[in-house]
C-alpha positions as CSV (number, residue, x, y, z in Angstrom):
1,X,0.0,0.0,0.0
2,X,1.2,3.8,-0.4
3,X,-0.3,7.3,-0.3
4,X,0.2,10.5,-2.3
5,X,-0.2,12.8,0.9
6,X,3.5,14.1,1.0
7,X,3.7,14.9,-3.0
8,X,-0.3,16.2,-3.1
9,X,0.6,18.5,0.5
10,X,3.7,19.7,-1.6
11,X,2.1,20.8,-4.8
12,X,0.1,23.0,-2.5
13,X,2.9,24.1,-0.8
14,X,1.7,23.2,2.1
15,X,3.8,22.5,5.5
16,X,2.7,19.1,7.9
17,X,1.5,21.6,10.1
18,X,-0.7,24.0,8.1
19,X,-2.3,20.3,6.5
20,X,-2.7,19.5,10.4
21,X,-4.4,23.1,11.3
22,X,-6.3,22.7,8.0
23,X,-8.0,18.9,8.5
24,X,-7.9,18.9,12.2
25,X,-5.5,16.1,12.0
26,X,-2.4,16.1,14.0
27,X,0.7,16.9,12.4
28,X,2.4,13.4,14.2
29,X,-0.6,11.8,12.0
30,X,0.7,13.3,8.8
31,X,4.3,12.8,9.5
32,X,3.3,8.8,10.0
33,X,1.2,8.2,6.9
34,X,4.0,10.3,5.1
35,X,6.6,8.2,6.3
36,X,4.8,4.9,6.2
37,X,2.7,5.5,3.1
38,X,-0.5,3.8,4.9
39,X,-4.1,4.3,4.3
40,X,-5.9,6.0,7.0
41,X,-8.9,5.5,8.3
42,X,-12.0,6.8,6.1
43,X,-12.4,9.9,8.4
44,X,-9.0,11.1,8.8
45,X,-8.5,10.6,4.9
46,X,-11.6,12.5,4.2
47,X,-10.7,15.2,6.3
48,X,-6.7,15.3,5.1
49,X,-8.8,15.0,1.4
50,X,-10.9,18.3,2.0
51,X,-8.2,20.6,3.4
52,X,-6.1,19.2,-0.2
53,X,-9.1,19.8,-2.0
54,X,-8.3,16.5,-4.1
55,X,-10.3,13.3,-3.7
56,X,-9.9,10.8,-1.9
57,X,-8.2,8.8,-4.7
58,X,-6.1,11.3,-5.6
59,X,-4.5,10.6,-2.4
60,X,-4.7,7.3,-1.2
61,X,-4.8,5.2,-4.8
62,X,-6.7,1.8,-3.7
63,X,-5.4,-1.1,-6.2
64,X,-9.2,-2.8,-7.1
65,X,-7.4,-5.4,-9.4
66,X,-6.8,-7.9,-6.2
């Protein structure tokens, strides 16, 4: 599994913690999806999502082939 939060956060030039004051997710949060590049949980995507103004694909790409 893998995310696009750090390169979709950077395109809006957009630190961990202005994405954190943004979504209401804390910026520890971020940092540990960034790092790990795992798929959050449906709320804290959503929320990381809407402060990107992207959708939720965009972000987290879900493989449906499996």
């Amino acid at each position: 599994m893998y995310n696009l939060l750090y390169v979709n956060r950077h395109r809006r030039r957009m630190t961990q913690a202005q994405l954190a004051a943004c979504s209401g997710v804390s910026r520890g949060t971020i940092c540990d999806l960034e790092r790990t590049g795992r798929i959050p949980s449906i709320a804290v995507g959503v929320r990381l999502c809407r402060a990107l103004d992207c959708s939720f694909e965009e972000v987290f790409p879900i493989d449906l082939s499996m």
